[in-house]
One Martini backbone bead per residue (centre of mass of N, CA, C, O) as a GRO file, in nm:
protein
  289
    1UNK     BB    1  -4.566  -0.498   0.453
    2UNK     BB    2  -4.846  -0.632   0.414
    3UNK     BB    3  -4.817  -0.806   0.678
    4UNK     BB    4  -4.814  -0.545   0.882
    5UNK     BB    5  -5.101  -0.452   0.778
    6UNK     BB    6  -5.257  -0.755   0.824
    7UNK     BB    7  -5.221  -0.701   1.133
    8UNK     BB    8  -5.340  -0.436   1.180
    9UNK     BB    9  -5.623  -0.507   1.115
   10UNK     BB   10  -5.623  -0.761   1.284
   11UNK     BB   11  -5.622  -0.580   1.552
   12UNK     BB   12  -5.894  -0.370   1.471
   13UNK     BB   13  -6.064  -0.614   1.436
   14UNK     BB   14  -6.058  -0.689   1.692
   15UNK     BB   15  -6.056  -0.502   1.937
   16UNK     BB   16  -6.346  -0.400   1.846
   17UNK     BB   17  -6.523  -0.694   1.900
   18UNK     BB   18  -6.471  -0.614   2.191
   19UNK     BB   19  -6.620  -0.324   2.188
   20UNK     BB   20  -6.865  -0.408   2.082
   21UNK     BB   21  -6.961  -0.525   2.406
   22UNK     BB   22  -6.856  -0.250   2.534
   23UNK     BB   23  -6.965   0.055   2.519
   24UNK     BB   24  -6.908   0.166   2.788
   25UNK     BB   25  -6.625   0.267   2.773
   26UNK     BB   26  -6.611   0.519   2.598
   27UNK     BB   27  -6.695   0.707   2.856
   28UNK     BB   28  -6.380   0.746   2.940
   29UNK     BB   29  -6.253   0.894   2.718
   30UNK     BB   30  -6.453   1.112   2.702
   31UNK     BB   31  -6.412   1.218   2.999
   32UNK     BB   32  -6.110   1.295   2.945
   33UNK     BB   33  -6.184   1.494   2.683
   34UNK     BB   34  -6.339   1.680   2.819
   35UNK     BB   35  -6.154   1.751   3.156
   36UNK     BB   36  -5.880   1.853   2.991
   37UNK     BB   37  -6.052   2.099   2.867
   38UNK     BB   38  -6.101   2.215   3.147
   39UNK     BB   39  -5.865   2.244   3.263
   40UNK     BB   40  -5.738   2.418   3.084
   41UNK     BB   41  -5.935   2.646   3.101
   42UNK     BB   42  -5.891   2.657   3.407
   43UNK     BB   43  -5.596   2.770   3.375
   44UNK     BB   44  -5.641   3.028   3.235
   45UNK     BB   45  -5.863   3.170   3.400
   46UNK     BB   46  -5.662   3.196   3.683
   47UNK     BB   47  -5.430   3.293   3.536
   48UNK     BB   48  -5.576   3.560   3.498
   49UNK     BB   49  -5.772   3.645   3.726
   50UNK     BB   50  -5.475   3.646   3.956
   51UNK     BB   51  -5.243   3.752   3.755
   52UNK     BB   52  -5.021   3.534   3.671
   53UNK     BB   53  -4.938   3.609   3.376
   54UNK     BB   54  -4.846   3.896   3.441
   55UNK     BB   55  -4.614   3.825   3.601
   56UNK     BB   56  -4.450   3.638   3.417
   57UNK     BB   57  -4.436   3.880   3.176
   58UNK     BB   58  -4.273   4.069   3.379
   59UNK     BB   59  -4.072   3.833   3.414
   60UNK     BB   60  -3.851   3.841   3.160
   61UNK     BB   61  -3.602   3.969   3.270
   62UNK     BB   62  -3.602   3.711   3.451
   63UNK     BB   63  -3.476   3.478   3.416
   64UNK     BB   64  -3.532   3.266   3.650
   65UNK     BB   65  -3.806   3.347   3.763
   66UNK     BB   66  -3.949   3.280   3.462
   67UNK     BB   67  -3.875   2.948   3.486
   68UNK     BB   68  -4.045   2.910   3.731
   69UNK     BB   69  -4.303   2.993   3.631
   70UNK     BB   70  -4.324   2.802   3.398
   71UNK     BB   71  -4.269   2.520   3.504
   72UNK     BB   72  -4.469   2.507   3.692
   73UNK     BB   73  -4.701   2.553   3.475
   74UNK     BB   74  -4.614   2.277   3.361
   75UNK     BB   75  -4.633   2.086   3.596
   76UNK     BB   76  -4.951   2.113   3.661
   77UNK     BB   77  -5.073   2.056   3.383
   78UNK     BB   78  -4.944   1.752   3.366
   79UNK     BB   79  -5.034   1.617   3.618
   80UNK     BB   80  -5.364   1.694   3.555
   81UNK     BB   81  -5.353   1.551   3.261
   82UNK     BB   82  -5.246   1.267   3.373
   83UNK     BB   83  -5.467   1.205   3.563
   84UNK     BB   84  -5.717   1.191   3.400
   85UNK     BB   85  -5.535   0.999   3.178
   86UNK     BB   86  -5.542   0.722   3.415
   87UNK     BB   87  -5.801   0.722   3.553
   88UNK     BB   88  -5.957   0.639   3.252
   89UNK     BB   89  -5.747   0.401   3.192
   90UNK     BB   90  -5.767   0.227   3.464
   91UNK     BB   91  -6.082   0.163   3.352
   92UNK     BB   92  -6.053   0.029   3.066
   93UNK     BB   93  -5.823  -0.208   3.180
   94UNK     BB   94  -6.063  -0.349   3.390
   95UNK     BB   95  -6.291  -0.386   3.145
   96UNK     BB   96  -6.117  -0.549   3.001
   97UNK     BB   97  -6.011  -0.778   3.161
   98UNK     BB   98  -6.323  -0.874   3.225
   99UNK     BB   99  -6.399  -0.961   2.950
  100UNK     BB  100  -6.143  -1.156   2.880
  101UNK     BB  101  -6.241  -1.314   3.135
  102UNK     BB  102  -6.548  -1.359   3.094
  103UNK     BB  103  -6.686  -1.066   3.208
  104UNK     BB  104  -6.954  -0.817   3.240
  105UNK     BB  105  -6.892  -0.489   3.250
  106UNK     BB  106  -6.881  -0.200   3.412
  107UNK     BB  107  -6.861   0.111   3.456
  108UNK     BB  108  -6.822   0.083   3.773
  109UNK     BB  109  -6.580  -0.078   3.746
  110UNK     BB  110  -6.391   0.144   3.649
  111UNK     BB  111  -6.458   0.362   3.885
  112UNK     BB  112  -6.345   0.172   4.112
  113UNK     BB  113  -6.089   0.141   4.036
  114UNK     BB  114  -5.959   0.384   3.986
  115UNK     BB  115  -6.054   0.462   4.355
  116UNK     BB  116  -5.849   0.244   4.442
  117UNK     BB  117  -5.554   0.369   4.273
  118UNK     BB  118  -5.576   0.694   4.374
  119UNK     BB  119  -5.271   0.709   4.446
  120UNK     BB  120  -5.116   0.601   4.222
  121UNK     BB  121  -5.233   0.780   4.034
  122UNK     BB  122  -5.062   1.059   4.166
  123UNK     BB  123  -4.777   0.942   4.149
  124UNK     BB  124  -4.745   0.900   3.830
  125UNK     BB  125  -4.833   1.195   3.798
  126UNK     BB  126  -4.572   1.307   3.899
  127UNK     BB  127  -4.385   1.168   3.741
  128UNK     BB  128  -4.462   1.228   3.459
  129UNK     BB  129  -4.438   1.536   3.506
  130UNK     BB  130  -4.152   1.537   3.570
  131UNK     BB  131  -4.042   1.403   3.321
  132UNK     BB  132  -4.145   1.646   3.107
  133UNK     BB  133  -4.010   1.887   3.226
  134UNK     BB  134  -3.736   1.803   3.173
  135UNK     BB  135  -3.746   1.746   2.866
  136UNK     BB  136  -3.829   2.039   2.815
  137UNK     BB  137  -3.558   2.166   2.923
  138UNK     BB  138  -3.355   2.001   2.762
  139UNK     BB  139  -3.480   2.134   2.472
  140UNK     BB  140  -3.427   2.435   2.526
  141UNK     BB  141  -3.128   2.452   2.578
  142UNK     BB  142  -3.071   2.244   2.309
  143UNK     BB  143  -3.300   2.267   2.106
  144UNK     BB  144  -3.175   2.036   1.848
  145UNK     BB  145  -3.006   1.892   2.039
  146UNK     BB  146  -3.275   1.834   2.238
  147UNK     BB  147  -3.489   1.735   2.078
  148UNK     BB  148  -3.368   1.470   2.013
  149UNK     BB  149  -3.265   1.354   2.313
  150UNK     BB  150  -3.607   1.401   2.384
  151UNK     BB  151  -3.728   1.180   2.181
  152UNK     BB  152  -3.556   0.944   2.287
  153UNK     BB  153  -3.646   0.916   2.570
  154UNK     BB  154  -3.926   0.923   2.571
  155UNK     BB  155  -3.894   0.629   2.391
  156UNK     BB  156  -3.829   0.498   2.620
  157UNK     BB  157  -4.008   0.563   2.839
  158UNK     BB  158  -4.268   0.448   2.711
  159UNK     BB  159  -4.168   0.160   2.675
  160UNK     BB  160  -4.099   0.114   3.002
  161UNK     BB  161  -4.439   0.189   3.040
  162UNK     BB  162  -4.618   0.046   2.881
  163UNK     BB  163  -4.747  -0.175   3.123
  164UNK     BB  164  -4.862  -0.007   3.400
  165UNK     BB  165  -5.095   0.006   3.438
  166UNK     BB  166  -5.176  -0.335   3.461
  167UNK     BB  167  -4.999  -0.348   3.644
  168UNK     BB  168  -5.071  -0.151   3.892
  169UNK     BB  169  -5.341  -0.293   3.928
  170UNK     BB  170  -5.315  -0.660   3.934
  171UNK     BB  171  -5.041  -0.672   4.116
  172UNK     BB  172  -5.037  -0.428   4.360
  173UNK     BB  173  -4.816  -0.244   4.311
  174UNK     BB  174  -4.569  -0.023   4.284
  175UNK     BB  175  -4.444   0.220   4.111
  176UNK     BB  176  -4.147   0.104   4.138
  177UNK     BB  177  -4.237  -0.165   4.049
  178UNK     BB  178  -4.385  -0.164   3.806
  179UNK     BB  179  -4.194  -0.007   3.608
  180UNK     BB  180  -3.972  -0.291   3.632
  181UNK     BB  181  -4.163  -0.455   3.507
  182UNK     BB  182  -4.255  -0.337   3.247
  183UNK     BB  183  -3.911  -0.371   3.168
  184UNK     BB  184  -3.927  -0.649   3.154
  185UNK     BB  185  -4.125  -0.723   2.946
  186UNK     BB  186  -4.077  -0.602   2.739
  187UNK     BB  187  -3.752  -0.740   2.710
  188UNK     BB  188  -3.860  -1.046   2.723
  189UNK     BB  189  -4.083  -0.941   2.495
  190UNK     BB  190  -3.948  -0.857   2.216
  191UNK     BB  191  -4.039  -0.700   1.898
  192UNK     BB  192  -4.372  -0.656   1.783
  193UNK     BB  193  -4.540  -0.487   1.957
  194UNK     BB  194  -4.551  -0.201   1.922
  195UNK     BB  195  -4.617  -0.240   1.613
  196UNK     BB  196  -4.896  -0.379   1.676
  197UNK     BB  197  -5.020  -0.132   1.832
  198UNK     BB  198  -5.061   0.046   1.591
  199UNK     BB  199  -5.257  -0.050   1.400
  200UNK     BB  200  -5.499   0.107   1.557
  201UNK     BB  201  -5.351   0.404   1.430
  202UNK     BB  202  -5.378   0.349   1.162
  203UNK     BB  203  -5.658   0.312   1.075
  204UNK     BB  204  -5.762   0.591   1.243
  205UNK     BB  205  -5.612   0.748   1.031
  206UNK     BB  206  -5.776   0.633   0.784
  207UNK     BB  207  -6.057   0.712   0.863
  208UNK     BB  208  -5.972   1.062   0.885
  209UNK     BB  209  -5.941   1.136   0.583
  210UNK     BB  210  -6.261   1.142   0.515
  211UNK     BB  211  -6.265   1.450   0.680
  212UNK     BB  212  -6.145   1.636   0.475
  213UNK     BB  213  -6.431   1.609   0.280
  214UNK     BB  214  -6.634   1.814   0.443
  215UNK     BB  215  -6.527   2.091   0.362
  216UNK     BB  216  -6.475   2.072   0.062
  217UNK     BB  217  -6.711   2.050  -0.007
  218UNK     BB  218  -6.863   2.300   0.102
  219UNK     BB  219  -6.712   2.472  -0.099
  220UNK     BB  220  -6.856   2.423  -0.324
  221UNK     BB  221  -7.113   2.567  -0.220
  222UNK     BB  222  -7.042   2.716   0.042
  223UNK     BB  223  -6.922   2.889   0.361
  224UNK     BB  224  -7.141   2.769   0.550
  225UNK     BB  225  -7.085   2.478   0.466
  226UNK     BB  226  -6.780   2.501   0.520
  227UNK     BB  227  -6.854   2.518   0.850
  228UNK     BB  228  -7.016   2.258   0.866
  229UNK     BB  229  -6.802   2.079   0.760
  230UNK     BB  230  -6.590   2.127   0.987
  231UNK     BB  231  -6.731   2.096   1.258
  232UNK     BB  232  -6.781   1.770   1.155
  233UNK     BB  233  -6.490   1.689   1.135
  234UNK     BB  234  -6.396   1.731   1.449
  235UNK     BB  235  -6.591   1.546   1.566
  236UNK     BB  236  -6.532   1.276   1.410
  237UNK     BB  237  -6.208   1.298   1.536
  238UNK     BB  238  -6.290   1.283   1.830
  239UNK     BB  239  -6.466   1.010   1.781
  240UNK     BB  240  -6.196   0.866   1.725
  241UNK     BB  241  -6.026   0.905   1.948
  242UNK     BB  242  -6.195   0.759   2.161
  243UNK     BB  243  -6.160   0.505   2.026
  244UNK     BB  244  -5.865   0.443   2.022
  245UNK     BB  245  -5.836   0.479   2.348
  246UNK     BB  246  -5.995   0.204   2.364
  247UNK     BB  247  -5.831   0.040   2.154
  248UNK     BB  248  -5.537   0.045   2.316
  249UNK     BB  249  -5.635  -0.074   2.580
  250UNK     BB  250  -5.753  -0.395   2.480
  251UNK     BB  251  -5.425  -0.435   2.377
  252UNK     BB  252  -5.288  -0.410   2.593
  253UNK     BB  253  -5.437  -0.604   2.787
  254UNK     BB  254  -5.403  -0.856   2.590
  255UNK     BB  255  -5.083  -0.867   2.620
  256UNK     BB  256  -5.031  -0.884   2.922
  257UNK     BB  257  -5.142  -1.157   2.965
  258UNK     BB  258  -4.984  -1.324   2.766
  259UNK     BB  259  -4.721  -1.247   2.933
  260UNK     BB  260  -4.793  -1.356   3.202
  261UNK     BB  261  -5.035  -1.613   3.121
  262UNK     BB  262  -5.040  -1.757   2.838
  263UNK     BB  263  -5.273  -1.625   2.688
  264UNK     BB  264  -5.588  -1.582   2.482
  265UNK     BB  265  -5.797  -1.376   2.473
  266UNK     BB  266  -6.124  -1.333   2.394
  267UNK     BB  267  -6.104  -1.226   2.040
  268UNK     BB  268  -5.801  -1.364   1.987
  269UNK     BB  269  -5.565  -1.472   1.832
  270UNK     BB  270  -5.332  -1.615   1.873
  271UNK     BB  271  -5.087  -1.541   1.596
  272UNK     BB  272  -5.125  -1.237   1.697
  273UNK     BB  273  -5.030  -1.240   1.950
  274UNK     BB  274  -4.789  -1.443   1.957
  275UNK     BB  275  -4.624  -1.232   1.743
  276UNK     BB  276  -4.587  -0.996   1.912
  277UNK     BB  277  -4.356  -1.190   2.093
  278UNK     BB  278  -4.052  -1.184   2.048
  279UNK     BB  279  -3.753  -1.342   2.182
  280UNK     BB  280  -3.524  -1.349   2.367
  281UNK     BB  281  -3.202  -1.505   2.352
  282UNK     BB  282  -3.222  -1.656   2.656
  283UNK     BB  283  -3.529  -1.596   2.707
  284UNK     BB  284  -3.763  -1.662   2.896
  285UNK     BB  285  -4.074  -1.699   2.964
  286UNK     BB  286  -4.303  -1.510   3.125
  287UNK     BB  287  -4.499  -1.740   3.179
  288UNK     BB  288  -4.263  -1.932   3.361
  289UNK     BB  289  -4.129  -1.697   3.552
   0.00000   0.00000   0.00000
C-alpha cells in the first residue's frame, strides 16, 4: 500500500515538472471544459427553441418513437461532446510528446496537430458515440444487471483505447488500425500501468478536499460568506480539474513513448516509468517488437 501510494506520489510530482515548462498546454483542457459546457448549454436551447423536448415528452405514451428520440439525442450529445474533449486531448498529446522529446512546444503545435487529425477524430468520436449509446441502451433494459454488464465493458472498452490516441496521431494508423494497437500495447505491457496512471487521479483528489472548507469556514461567518465561499470551492475544482486533464495526458504520453521506443523521457524517473510496465511471461517487449 505505501508503495503504491510513493509511486503515485511519484507520478505526480514528475507529471507537474512536465506541466511546469508548458504551462501553455493548460489551455486545451480549459478550452475542452469551456466548449463542452457551451454545447450542452446550446443542446438545451435548440431543444426548447424547435420544439424539439416538446415533441419528446409528448412521445411518452409511444414507447419506440419516445426511445427514438432520445437515443438520438444522446447520440448528438456523445459524438459533440467527445469531438471536444478528443481535439483538445490530442493537442495536449501533441504538445506532451514535443516536450519530452526535448523541444519546446507552443499552443500552436497543438491545435494544428489538432487539425491535422480532425477527420480521425471525428470517426473515434463517432464510434465512441455509438459505443456510450448501446452501454446506456444495455443498462437501461436490464437494470441492476445491466448496470453491472456495462460498467465491465466500458472497463475493457477503456482499457483497450487507453492509448488510441497518441497511436492515431504518431503512427498515421486508421481509426480501426490505431484500436488495435492500443490493444496490444496495453496486452503485451499489462502489469501496474492503468493504476500508476491513476496516481495523477489520486493526488488531484487529496488536493480537492482541501476545498471543501471554503463554503463551511463561510457558514461560520454568515450566509454571504458561505455562498462565496461555495463559489470559490467550484472555482478551485474546475481549476484541479483543468490540471488533472492535462497531467494524465503527459503520464500516458510518456508511457506509450516507453512502450514503443523502449526509453525514458526527460523528466521521468526511469524506474518509475519502466515498473509501470510488467510484461506478460511469454511475450517479448514492444520495444523489441
Amino acid at each position: 500500500m505505501f508503495e503504491t501510494f510513493r509511486r503515485s506520489y511519484q507520478i505526480f510530482r514528475e507529471s507537474l515538472s512536465v506541466l511546469r515548462q508548458d504551462k501553455e498546454i493548460l489551455i486545451f483542457p480549459l478550452l475542452s471544459g469551456i466548449l463542452t459546457v457551451l454545447a450542452l448549454g446550446g443542446l438545451i436551447f435548440g431543444g426548447v427553441i424547435t420544439g424539439f423536448f416538446a415533441r419528446f415528452s409528448s412521445s411518452g405514451d409511444h414507447y419506440v418513437q419516445g426511445n427514438i428520440l432520445g437515443y438520438t439525442t444522446l447520440f448528438v450529445w456523445y459524438f459533440v461532446s467527445w469531438f471536444i474533449i478528443l481535439f483538445f486531448n490530442v493537442a495536449v498529446v501533441q504538445c506532451a510528446k514535443i516536450r519530452l522529446d526535448g523541444g519546446d512546444p507552443t499552443a500552436g503545435d497543438g491545435f494544428r496537430a489538432a487539425a491535422q487529425h480532425l477527420s480521425q477524430i471525428v470517426v473515434w468520436a463517432l464510434i465512441s458515440a455509438s459505443v456510450g449509446v448501446i452501454l446506456r441502451m444495455i443498462a437501461e433494459r436490464s437494470k441492476l444487471i445491466g448496470r453491472i454488464i456495462t460498467g465491465f465493458l466500458g472497463g475493457v472498452w477503456a482499457i483497450a483505447t487507453y492509448f488510441i490516441v497518441p497511436v492515431m496521431i504518431f503512427e498515421k494508423r486508421g481509426v480501426k488500425d490505431s484500436i488495435t494497437q492500443s490493444t496490444e500495447l496495453v496486452r503485451k505491457t499489462w502489469g501496474e500501468s492503468l493504476v500508476a496512471a491513476g496516481g495523477v487521479g489520486l493526488f488531484i483528489t487529496l488536493l480537492a478536499i482541501p476545498g471543501v472548507l471554503l463554503p463551511i469556514g463561510g457558514m461560520m461567518i454568515n450566509i454571504a460568506a458561505s455562498i462565496v465561499g461555495f463559489g470559490f470551492m467550484i472555482l478551485y475544482w474546475l481549476a484541479l480539474a483543468v490540471v488533472s486533464s492535462a497531467l494524465t495526458s503527459i503520464y500516458r504520453t510518456s508511457l506509450y513513448l516507453y512502450a514503443t521506443e523502449g526509453r525514458t523521457p526527460p523528466g521521468f524517473s526511469e524506474g518509475f516509468i519502466k515498473n509501470a510496465f510488467k510484461e506478460k511471461k511469454g511475450s517479448r517487449s514492444l520495444a523489441r517488437a
